[in-house]
C-alpha angles and dihedrals in degrees: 000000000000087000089058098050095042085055094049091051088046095054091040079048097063086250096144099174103060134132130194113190124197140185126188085348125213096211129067096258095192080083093064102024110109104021101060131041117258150183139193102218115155101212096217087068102092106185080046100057083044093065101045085054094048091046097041105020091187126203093219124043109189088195093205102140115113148114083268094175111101092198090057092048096070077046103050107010087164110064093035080071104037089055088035111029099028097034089052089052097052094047087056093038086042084060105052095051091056087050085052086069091027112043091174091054104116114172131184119224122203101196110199105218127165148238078241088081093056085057119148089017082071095096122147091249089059101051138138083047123223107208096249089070106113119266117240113163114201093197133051082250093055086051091050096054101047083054083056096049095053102039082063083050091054095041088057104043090041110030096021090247111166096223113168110206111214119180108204122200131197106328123168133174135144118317088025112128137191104028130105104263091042094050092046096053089052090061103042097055085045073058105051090052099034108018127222133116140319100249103212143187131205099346095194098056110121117228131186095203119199137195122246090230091058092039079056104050087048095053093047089047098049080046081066109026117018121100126262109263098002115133111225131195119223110196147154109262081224125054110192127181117262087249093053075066099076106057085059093053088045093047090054101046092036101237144088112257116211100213120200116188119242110207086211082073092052116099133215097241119005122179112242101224129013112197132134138186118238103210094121092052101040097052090044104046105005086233108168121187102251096180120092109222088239085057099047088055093031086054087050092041091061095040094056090039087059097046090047099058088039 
């Protein structure tokens, strides 16, 4: 999802050499194939991801790829490591080769983590979170993607890699799926043309959201401005609990919604609150949240909506 948007504000941006690779996607891609250039590379091929490197050798590596869904990954912890922890590990291996033929070839990594890494630390008294907190996941994808953040930290103090950490935390927008604010927005839309009731999860978890525009300038920005090998936090400026949700999306469909939870959506750990602070982001790049949090869910209302009557 995030992949899709940062190609889109590239293009828009005058950016002409840009591609974006996939594999199973989670969006519809008919909604970004043929205007944009793209590639099917599955990132646990190693000979594969070799070759993409050695025939693009891009400037600017956006390192998005991942199983990105915490739920999938108790059920598949495998294969949460092999795309996130493996694949991490052949696009950095896959750079160093070509520099074996290149020498001048430098290339900045933007490395997409996740406030997943930072797990059980993320008590209320610690919140918001500064990146030096220590990382305790609580899930195999939280794991994986602490592996992945310090194998960019490694690659740059040992082989000069100019890998950028950035620790994303809960970002939504339109083709997102399985998160809170785009399931939600599923539902309600089903709602508004069938009736019936919100099905809900864990009601008191606390979430900073942020919108994938926003998610996008900071990660531009850190591409140009961040520090080889510094782990930065992107995170709403605002945390709100799951239930202050739903008077938004009332407001917005113009109706009360009876919710009734549904113990399917109910995970086995679930951090109690998820906020960061941004320092480190703002004094190295002056990003600013620019998304109201109404916008961002009006934005994925209307998406779903769309797609719903389609």
């Amino acid at each position: 999802m995030v992949g899709s948007h940062l190609l889109e504000i590239l293009a828009a941006r005058g950016e002409r050499d840009v591609l974006g690779s996939y594999f199973r996607p989670t969006i519809r891609m008919a909604e970004i194939e043929g205007r944009h250039r793209l590639a099917e590379l599955d990132m646990r091929d190693a000979e594969a991801v070799r070759l993409a490197i050695a025939e693009e050798r891009p400037a600017v590596i956006y390192h998005l790829a991942a199983q990105s869904l915490p739920t999938r990954s108790w059920i598949d912890p495998w294969e949460t490591m092999e795309v996130n922890v493996r694949g991490a590990v052949n696009l950095f291996e896959a750079i160093k080769l070509q520099r074996g033929a290149d020498p001048g070839y430098d290339p900045v990594v933007l490395v997409a983590g996740s406030s997943a890494q930072y797990g059980a630390s993320l008590t209320p008294e610690n919140v918001p979170i500064g990146e030096d907190l220590t990382p305790l996941p609580l899930h195999p994808y939280g794991i994986s993607k602490v592996a992945q953040d310090l194998l960019a930290f490694q690659y740059w103090r040992n082989d000069a890699i100019r890998s950028i950490r950035a620790r994303i935390f809960n970002c939504t927008g339109p083709r997102k799926h399985a998160d809170v604010v785009s399931d939600f927005a599923r539902r309600v839309a089903h709602i508004e043309r069938h009736g019936g009731r919100l099905r809900v999860g864990n009601l008191a978890a606390r979430r900073a959201i942020l919108d994938v525009r926003d998610l996008v300038a900071a990660l531009m920005l850190l591409a140009e401005r961040g520090a080889p090998g510094e782990a930065y936090n992107i995170c709403s400026e605002a945390e709100h609990s799951v239930a202050q949700l739903i008077p938004v999306f009332e407001r917005l469909c113009g109706r009360t919604l009876q919710t009734e939870t549904d113990p399917q959506l109910l995970r086995p750990s679930d951090e109690a609150v998820i906020f960061g602070r941004n320092d480190r982001l703002f004094a190295a790049t002056g990003w600013r949240q620019q998304v109201a949090i109404e916008e961002t869910i009006r934005s994925v209302l209307d998406y779903e909506r769309a797609h719903l009557a389609a």
